[in-house]
Each structure stands twice: as C-alpha cells, then as structure tokens.
C-alpha positions as a Python dict, from the first residue, in 0.01 Angstrom:
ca = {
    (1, 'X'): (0, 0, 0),
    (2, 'X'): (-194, -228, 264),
    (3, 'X'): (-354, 2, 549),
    (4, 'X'): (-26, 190, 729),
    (5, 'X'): (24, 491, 738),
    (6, 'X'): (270, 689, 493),
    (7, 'X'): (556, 838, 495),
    (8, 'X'): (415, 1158, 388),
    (9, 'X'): (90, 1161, 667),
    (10, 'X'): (357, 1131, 878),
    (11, 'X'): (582, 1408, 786),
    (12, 'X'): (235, 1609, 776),
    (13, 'X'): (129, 1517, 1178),
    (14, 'X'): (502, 1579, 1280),
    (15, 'X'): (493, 1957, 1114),
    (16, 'X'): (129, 2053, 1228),
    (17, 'X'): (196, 1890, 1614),
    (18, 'X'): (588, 2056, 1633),
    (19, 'X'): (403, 2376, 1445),
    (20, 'X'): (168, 2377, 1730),
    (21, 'X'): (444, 2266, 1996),
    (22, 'X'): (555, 2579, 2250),
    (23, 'X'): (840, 2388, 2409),
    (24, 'X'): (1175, 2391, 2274),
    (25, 'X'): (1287, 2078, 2407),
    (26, 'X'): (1000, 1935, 2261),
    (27, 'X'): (1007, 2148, 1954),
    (28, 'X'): (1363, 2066, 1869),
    (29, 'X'): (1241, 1685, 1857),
    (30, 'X'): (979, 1737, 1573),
    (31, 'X'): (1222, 1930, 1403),
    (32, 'X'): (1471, 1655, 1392),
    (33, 'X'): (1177, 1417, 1282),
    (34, 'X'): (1077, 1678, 1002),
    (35, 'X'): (1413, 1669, 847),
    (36, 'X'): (1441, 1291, 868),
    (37, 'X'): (1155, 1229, 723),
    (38, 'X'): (1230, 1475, 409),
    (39, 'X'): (1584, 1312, 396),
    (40, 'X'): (1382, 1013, 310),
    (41, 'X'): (1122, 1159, 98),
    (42, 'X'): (1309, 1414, -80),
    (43, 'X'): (1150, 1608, -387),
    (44, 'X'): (835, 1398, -276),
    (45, 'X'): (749, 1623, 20),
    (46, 'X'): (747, 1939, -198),
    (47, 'X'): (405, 2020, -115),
    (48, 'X'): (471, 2079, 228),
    (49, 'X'): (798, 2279, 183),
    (50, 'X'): (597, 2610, 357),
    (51, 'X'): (517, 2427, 693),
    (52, 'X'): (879, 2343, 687),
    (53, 'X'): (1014, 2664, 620),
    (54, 'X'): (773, 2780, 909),
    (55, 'X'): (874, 2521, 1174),
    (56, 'X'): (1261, 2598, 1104),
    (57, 'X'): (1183, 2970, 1135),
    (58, 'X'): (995, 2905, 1506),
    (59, 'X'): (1341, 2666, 1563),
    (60, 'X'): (1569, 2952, 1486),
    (61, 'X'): (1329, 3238, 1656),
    (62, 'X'): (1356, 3040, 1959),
    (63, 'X'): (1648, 3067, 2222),
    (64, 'X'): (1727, 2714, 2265),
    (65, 'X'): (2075, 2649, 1999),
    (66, 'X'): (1987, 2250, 1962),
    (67, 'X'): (1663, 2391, 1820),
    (68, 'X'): (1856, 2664, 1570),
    (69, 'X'): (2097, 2408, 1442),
    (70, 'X'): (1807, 2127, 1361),
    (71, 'X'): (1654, 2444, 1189),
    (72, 'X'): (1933, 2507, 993),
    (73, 'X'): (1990, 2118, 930),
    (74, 'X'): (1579, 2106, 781),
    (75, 'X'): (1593, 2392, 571),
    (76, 'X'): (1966, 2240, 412),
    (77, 'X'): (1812, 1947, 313),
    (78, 'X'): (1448, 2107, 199),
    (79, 'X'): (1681, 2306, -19),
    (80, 'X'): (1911, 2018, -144),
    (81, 'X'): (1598, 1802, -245),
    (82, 'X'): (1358, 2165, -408),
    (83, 'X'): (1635, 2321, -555),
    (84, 'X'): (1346, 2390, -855),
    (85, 'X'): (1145, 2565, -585),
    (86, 'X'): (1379, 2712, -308),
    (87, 'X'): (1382, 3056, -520),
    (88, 'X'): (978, 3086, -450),
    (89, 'X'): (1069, 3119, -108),
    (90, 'X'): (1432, 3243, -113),
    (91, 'X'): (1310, 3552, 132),
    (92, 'X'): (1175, 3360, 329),
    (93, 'X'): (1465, 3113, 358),
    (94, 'X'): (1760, 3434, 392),
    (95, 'X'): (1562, 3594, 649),
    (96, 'X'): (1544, 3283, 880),
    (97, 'X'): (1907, 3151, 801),
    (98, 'X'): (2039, 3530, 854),
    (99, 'X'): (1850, 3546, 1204),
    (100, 'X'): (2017, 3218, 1272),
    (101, 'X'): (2385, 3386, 1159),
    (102, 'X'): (2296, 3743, 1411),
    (103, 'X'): (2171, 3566, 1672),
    (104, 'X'): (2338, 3244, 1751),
    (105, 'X'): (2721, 3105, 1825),
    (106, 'X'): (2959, 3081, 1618),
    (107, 'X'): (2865, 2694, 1539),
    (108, 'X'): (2517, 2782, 1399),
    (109, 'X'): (2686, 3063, 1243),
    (110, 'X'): (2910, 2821, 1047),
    (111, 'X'): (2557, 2603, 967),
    (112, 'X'): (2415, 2923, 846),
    (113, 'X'): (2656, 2964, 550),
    (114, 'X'): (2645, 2595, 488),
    (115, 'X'): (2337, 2638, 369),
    (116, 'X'): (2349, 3018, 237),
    (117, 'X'): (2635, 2888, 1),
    (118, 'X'): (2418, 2633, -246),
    (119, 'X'): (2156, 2856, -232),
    (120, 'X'): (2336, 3140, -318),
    (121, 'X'): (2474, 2898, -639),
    (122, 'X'): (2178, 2783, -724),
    (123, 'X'): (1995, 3111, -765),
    (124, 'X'): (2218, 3373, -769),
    (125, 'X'): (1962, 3606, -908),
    (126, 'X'): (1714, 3550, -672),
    (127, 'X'): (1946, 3504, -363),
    (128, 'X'): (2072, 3856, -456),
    (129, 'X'): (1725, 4022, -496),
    (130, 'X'): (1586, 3877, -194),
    (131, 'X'): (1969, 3994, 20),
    (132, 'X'): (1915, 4302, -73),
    (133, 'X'): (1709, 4473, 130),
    (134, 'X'): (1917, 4350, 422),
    (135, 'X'): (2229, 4458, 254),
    (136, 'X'): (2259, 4777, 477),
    (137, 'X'): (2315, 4596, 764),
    (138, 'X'): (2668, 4541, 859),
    (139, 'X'): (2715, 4191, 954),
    (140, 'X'): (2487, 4102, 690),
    (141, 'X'): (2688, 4276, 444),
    (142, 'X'): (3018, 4143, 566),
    (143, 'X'): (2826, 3762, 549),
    (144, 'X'): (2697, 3788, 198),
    (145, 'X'): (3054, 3938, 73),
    (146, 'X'): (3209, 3657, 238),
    (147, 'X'): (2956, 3433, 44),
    (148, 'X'): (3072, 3589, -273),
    (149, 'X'): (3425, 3459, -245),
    (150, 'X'): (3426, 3147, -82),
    (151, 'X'): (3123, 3042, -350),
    (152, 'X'): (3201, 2725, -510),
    (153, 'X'): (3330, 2685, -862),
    (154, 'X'): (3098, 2552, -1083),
}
C-alpha cells in the first residue's frame, strides 16, 4: 500500500495506549476502538488476540459498566472471528466473562451469556474443562446449567 498507516498498526497503538490507559472514561474509548477495528479485520488480527483478551479483562475489572459491556462486546467478536483459537485461551476468556456475570447489572449479565453461549458450542470440551474449577461456586453453577439448556441446536 502507498505510505499510511494500516489497519493492523492501528489496532496495535489502540491496545498498547488503552493497555496503558488508567482512566475508565478514557479506557472504555480504546476499547470501543479495539473492537471496531477487529470487526473490520476479523481472523486477520489473530496475532494480537492476547492484548485483547487483556484490555477486556482491565474493562470488566474496572467499576465503570460502559467499560464492562465494551469488554464483553470485544471479546464477542474476538471470539466470532478466532473461533479456531478461542479454546487456547478459553480460561482466560470464562474467567473475565464470569467476573463480568458476578459483578455487574443485570444488562452486562445478559452480554455475559451472549457470549458464554457460542463459546460454550463451539468448544464444549474445552469450555467445560476450563468451567470447572469454578463449578463450586453457586451463581456460577446456576449460570453454566442455565447455559446447558438454553444452548443452541446445532
């Protein structure tokens, strides 16, 4: 291409400056770029699936719900376009989309399953190994039967 800059530089400066970002007003912005930007690049941006992960995790850990929900929103559509490489980090993904189901409303709860649900039918085996050692908590338990009935038919 003639001297701009790409798509993917971008989508690499927006995760290392909202990575470094301590603001959640702020943060929720880069967020909201991140998942954008792999909206547009899909299965292209695989290599930088684990700074994703990690700035959705600081958007969920945070208090700020705008920031939980564009969390939830980035790590839907990193799954949607790496199905092939969401069960590498399936742990990873459950334990930030559970913290986003314990500890936010009811809104970001519903997000949370959105996303849980595709995972959970795309890797059942995986999804299941990685649940498990969260399985003796009570809501938990209560979310990942629920998951097991209202999964989709394939």
């Amino acid at each position: 291409t003639g001297g701009g800059v790409r798509p993917l530089e971008i989508l690499e400066r927006v995760l290392e400056d909202g990575l470094a970002e301590n603001r959640g007003g702020a943060r929720v912005e880069y967020i909201r770029a991140a998942a954008a930007l792999w909206d547009h690049l899909g299965a292209s941006a695989t290599a930088h699936l684990t700074n994703c992960i990690q700035l959705a995790s600081d958007g969920v850990e945070s208090s700020d719900k705008a920031s939980a929900r564009a969390a939830l929103d980035l790590l839907r559509i990193t799954a949607e376009t790496c199905w092939p490489r969401t069960h590498a980090h399936m742990s990873v993904y459950l334990q930030v989309i559970l913290r986003a189901h314990l500890e936010h409303d009811p809104a970001c709860q519903a997000e949370a399953i959105a996303v849980l649900l595709p995972l959970r039918s795309a890797h059942p085996a995986s999804f299941d190994a990685a649940a498990a050692p969260a399985f003796h908590i009570p809501k938990v338990r209560a979310l990942l039967e629920r998951l097991r009935v209202e999964e989709p038919c394939l």
